[in-house]
N, C-alpha and C positions, 0 to 999 in steps of 0.2 A: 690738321689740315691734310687734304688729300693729296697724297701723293702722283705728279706724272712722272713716269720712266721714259727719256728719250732714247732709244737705241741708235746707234746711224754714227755718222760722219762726220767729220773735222777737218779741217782744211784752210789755208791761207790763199787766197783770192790775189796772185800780181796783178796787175790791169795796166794794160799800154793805151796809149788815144793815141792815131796819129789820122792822116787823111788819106793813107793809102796803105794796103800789103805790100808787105817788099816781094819782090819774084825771088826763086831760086838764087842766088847768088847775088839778090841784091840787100844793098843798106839803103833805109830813109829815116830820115829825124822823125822823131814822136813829138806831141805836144804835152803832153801828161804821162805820169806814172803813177800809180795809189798799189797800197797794199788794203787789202780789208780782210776782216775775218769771216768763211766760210762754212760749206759745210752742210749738208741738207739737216744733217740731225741736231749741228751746232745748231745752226738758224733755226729751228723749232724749239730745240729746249729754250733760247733766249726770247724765242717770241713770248714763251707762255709765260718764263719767269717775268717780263716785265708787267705781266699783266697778272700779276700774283700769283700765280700757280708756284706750288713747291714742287721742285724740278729735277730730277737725278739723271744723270747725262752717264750713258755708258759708251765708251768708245775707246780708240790708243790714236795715240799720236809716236813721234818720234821722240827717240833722249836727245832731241836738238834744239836752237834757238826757239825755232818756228812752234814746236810742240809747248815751250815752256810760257808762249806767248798765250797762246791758244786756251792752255788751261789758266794760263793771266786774265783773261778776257772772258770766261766763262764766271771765274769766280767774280769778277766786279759786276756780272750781270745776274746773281743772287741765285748762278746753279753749281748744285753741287759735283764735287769733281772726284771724290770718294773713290768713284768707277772709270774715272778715266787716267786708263794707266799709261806711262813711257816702255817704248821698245827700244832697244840698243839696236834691232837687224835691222829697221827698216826708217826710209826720212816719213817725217811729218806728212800728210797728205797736201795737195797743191793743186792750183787749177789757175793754167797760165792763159789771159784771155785778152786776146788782140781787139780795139771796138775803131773800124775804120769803115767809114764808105756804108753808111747807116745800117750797120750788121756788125757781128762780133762772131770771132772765132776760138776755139776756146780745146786746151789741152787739158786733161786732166790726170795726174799721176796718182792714184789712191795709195801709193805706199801704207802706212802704217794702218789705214782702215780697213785693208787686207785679212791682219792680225785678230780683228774681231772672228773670233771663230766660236763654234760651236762649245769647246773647252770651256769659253771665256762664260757663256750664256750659263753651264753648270754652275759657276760662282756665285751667281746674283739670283736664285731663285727665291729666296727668302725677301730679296726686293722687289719681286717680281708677285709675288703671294703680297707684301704689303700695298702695292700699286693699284692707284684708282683707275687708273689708265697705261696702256704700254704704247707709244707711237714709233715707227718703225718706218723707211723708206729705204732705196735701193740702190744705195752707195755703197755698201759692206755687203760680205759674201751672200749667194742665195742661200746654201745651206744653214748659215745662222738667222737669217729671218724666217728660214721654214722651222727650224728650230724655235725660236720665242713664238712664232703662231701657233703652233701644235703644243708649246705647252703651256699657253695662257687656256687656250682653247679647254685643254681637259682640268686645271683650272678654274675655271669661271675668270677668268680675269679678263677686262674691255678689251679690245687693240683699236688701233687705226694707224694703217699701212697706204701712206704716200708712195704708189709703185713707180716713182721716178727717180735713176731714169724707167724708160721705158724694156721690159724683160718679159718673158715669158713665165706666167703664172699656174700651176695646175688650178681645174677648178673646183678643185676637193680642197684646195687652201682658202681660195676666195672663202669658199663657204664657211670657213671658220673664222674668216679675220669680222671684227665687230662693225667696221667704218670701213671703206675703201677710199680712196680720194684720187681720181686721176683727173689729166685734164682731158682734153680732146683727142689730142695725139694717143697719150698712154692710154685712154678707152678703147681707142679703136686697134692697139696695139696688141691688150686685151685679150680682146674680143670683135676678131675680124669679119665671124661670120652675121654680129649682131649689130643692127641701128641702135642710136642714141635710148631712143625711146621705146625698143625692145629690150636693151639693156636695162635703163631705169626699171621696167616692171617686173622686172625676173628680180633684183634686187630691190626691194622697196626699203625704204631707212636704213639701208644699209649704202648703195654706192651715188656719192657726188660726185660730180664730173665738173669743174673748175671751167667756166666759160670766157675767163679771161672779163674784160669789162662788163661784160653782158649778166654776169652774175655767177650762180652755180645752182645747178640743175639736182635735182630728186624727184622721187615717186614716195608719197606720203602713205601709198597703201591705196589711194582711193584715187590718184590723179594725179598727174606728170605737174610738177613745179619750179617757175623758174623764180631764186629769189634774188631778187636785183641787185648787182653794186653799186655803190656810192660813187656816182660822177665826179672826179676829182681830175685837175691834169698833173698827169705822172714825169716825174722827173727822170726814175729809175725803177722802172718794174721790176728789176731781181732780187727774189728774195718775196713775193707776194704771195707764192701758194704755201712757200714756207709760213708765214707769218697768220696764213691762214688757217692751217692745219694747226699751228700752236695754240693761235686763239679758240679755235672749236674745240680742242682739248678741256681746254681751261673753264668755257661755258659746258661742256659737259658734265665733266668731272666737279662744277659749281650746283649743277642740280638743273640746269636749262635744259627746255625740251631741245630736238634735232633742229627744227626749224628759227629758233629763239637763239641756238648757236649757230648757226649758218650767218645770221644778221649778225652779231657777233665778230666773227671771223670776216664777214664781209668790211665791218664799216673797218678792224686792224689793220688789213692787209691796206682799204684804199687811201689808210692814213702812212703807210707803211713806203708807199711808192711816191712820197711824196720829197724823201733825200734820196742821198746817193749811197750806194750799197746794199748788199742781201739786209742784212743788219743796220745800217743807218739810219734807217727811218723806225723800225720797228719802235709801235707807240709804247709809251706807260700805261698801266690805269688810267692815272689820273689824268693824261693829255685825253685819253678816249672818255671822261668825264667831261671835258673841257668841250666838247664838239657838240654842236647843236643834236645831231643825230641819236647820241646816246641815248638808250631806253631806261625809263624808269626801272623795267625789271631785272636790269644787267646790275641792279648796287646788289653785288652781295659782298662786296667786302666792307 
């Protein structure tokens, strides 16, 4: 089975609800609290694992409760956890998020995702040489994802680099990573001096740009395309470009062309947004079996 390597991040999600921010120096009741499991790079290795893909997760956590949870939670979701190691210097990473007043405001302390450093990337080359794919986003250091682009790159090894959050890229990287996936924001974050659709043609099969409902946008080489999302009503959108980038993984790395994963990734993510959390909804296989939508040519398992 081919292997995806997920590079990236870890993380515990606290979630408050109440109906207002407190000011400075004020207290107000909440109505809810949840913890969920996070993480740009968790949420994608688990997207893919559920959707078969064999999944190798590299990342650290801390030697704390929350770290111990995290690699708990990784392994009942059929990824492996080989590469993700405990640090004693730093806590677990965390992402403290207020949702009041129809917005959410949102702290995020990367502690232990820090720790992924360049050193760490020498370890796993021989993982790296076995990987059908390496997917990478921008929660752990820049120099360790310039690091795994530049050496999948010389290599021959896939990537696909979710550049969120949103950072400054050179464009001597761009051009080496396989996939790029940004949404709108991070396009034009990018690439300031370029429109949507002069971006697409300068990359053709190479950058999607995540349109939120509307679909996700590419240049097939011969003309600008938008391929549409699956209308559904959303419960909880976070967590959908993650679960899209997992699934597109997983249709690649199965043998689907670009566009055949796009649909793919498309119908996960808008089955994906249909519970609560980055992770809650994220489909199985088999439920993306179960949906009228699914295509004849997505059984390859």
């Amino acid at each position: 089975m081919n292997i995806i390597t997920v590079i990236g991040s870890l993380s515990t999600d606290f979630v408050v609800i109440a109906d207002k921010r407190p000011m400075v120096g004020e207290t107000v009741m909440g109505q809810d609290f949840k913890t969920t499991f996070g993480g740009k790079g968790a949420n994608q290795a688990v997207a893919a694992a559920r959707l078969g893909g064999k999944v190798e997760m590299v990342g650290k956590v801390g030697s704390d409760l929350f770290g111990a949870e995290i690699r708990d939670n990784l392994i009942a979701n059929h990824v492996s956890v080989t590469h993700v190691e405990p640090v004693t210097h730093l806590a677990s990473g965390s992402a403290h998020i207020t949702l009041a007043e129809g917005d959410n405001s949102i702290i995020v302390v990367p502690g232990a995702n820090n720790a992924v450093d360049q050193q760490e990337i020498l370890k796993i080359h021989d993982l790296l040489r076995r990987s059908a794919m390496v997917v990478l986003q921008q929660e752990i250091p820049s120099e360790t994802v310039r690091e795994v682009i530049e050496f999948c790159y010389q290599e021959g090894i896939p990537t696909i680099l979710n550049p969120a959050p949103a950072r400054e890229l050179s464009l001597g990287l761009i051009e080496k990573v396989t996939y790029l996936t940004p949404n709108e924001h991070e396009f034009q974050a990018l690439f300031p001096d370029l429109s949507i659709s002069e971006g697409l043609k300068q990359y053709p099969n190479k950058l999607m740009i995540t349109v939120g409902s509307k679909g996700v946008l590419i240049h097939n080489g011969s003309e600008e395309v938008l391929i549409p999302a699956y209308k559904v009503t959303p419960i909880d959108t976070t967590g959908a470009g993650d679960t899209f980038n997992g699934a597109f993984s997983v249709g690649i790395t199965e043998g689907l062309d670009i566009e055949t994963s796009i649909r793919f990734g498309n119908l996960a993510a808008a089955l994906s947004i249909q519970k609560f959390g980055a992770q809650g909804g994220m489909p199985t296989l088999k439920e993306m079996k179960e949906h009228p939508a699914y295509e004849k040519t997505w059984n390859f398992k």
